[in-house]
C-alpha positions as a Markdown table, in Angstrom:
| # | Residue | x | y | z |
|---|---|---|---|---|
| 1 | Unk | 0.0 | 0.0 | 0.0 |
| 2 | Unk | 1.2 | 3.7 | -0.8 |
| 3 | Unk | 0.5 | 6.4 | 1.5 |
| 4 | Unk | 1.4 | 9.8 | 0.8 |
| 5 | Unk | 2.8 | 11.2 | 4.4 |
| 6 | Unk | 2.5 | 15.2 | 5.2 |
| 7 | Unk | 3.7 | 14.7 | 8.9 |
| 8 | Unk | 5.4 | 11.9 | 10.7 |
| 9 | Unk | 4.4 | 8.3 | 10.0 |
| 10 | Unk | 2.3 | 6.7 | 12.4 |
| 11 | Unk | 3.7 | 2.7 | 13.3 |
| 12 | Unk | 0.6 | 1.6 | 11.1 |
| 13 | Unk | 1.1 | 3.6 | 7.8 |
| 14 | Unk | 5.3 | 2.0 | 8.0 |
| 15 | Unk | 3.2 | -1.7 | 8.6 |
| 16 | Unk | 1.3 | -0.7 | 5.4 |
| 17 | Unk | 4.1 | 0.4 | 3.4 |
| 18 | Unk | 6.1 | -2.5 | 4.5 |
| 19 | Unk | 3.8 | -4.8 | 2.6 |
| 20 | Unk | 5.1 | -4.7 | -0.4 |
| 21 | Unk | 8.7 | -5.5 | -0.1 |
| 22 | Unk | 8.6 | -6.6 | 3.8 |
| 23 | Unk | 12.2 | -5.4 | 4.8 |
| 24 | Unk | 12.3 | -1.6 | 3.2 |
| 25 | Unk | 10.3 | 0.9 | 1.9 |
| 26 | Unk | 10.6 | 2.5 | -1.7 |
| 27 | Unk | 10.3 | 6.4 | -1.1 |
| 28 | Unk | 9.5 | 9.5 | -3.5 |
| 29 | Unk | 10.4 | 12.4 | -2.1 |
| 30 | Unk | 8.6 | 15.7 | -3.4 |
| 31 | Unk | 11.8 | 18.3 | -2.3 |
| 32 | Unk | 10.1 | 21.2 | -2.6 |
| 33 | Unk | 6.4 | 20.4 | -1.1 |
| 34 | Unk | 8.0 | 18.6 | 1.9 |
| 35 | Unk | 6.5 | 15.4 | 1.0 |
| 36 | Unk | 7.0 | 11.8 | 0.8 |
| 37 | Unk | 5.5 | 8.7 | -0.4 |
| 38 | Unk | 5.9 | 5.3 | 0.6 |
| 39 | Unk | 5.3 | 1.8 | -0.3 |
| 40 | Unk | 4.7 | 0.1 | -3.4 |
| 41 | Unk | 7.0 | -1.8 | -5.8 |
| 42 | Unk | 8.6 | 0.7 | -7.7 |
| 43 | Unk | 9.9 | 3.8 | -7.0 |
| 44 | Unk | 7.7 | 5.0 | -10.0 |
| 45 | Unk | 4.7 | 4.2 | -8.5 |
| 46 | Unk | 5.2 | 6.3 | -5.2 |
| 47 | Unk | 6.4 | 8.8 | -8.1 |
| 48 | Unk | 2.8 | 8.6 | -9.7 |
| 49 | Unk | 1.0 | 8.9 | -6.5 |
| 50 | Unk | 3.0 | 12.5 | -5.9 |
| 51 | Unk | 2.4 | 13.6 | -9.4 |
| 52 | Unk | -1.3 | 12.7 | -9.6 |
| 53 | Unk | -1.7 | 15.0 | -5.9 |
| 54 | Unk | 0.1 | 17.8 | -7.4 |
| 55 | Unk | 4.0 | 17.6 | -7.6 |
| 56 | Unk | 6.1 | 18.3 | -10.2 |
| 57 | Unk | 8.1 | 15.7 | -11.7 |
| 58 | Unk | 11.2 | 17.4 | -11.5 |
| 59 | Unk | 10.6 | 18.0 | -7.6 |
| 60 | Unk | 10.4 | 14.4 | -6.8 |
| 61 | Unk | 13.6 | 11.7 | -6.3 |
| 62 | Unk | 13.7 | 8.6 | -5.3 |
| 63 | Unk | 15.0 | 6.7 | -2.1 |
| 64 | Unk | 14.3 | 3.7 | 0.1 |
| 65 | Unk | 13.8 | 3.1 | 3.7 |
| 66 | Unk | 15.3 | 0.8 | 5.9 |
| 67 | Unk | 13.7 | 0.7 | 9.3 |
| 68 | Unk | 15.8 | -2.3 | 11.3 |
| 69 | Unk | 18.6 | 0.2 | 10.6 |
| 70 | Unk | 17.3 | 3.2 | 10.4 |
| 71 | Unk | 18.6 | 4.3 | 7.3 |
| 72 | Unk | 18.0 | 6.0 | 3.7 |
| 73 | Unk | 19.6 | 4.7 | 0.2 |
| 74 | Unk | 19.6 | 7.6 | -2.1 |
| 75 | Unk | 19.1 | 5.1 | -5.6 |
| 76 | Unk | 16.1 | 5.1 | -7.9 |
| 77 | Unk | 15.9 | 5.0 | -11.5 |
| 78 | Unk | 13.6 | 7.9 | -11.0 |
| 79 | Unk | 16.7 | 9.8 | -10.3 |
| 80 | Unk | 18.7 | 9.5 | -13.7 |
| 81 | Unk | 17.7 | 12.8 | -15.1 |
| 82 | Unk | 20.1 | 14.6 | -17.6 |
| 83 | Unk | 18.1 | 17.4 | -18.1 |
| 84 | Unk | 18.6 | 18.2 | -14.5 |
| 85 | Unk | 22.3 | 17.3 | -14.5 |
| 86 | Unk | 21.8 | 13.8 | -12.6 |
| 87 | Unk | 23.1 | 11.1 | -15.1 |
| 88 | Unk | 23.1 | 8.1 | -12.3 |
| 89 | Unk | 20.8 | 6.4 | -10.0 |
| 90 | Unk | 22.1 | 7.9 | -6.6 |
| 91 | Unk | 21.4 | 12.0 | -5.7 |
């Protein structure tokens, strides 16, 4: 499931990201609006979900979410963008 999160997660929003890949969550990350969202299978479809609520494409990049650890890896395919002067996966 993909939620679209304005404020901090609640622990059952990360459970309902979680089910799609069980051990991290794919992130898009709207820079500019202060938003993320979370879950899915691709990093394209978190991507679709900002776009279709109003967020420019070139606002949005792509990450994932580790919660055992804590941590964020900055690679997406949603991140190779030339025009913007970002030729690999990682920002």
């Amino acid at each position: 499931m993909i939620h679209i999160i304005r404020t901090p997660a609640t622990p059952l929003q990360v459970a309902d990201m979680l089910k799609s890949l069980e051990i991290y969550i794919k992130l898009a990350v709207d820079i500019r609006r202060g938003i993320l969202a979370g879950g899915g299978v691709m990093h394209v479809d978190c991507e679709s979900m900002l776009l279709e609520d109003g967020s420019e494409q070139e606002d949005i990049w792509g990450a994932d979410w580790d919660p055992a650890s804590q941590q964020l890896a900055f690679e997406a395919l949603i991140n190779i963008r030339p025009r913007q002067n970002n030729r690999a996966l990682e920002i």
